[in-house]
C-alpha distance (Angstrom), angle and dihedral (degrees) to the residues before:
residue distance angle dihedral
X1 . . .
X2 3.81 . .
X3 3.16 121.1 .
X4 3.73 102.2 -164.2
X5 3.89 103.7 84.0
X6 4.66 80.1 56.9
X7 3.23 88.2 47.7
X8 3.94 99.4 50.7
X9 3.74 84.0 46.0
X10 3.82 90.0 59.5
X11 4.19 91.6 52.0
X12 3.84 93.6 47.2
X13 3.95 99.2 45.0
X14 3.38 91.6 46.5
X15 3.66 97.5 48.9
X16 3.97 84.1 48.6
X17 4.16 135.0 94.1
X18 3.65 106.9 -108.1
X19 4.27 111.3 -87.9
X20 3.41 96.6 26.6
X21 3.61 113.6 130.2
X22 4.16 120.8 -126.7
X23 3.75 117.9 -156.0
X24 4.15 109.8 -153.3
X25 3.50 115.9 175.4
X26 4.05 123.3 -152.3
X27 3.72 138.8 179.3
X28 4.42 103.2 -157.9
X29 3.76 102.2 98.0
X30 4.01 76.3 -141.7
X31 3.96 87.7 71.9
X32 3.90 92.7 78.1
X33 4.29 88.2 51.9
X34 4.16 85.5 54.6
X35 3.89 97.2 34.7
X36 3.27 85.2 63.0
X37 3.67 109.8 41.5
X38 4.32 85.1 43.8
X39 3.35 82.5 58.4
X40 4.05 102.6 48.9
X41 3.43 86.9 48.0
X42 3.61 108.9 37.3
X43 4.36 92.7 52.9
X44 3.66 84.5 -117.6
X45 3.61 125.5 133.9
X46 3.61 130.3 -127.9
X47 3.52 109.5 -151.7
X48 3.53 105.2 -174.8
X49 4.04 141.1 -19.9
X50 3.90 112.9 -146.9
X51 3.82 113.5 -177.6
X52 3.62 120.7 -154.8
X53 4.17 136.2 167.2
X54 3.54 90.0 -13.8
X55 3.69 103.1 -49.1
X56 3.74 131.8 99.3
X57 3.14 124.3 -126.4
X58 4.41 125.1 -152.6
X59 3.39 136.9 -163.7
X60 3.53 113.6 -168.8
X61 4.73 121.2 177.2
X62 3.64 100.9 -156.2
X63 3.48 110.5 -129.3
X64 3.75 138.6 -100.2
X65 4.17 113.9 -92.5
């Protein structure tokens, strides 16, 4: 697994106003495994996973401080 597309998630939450929404787009099947464990532990809320020609496609709220 990759960890870039978690860590680029990590840079633009925290440089974002809390419940804004942050769309990261990966291509490692793996992604939707970590997306969703980052999120569990992390508070943050993934709103919806959309997959299309191969790539996945996240939308994560950050959450409230």
């Amino acid at each position: 697994n990759c960890p870039l597309p978690i860590l680029r998630c990590k840079k633009g939450l925290s440089d974002m106003e809390a419940s804004q929404v942050l769309k990261i787009t990966a291509t490692d099947p793996g992604s939707v495994k970590d997306f969703n464990a980052f999120c569990m532990q992390t508070g943050h809320e993934l709103l919806q996973l959309e997959e299309e020609n191969s790539a996945y496609i996240f939308y994560i709220r950050k959450r409230s401080n």
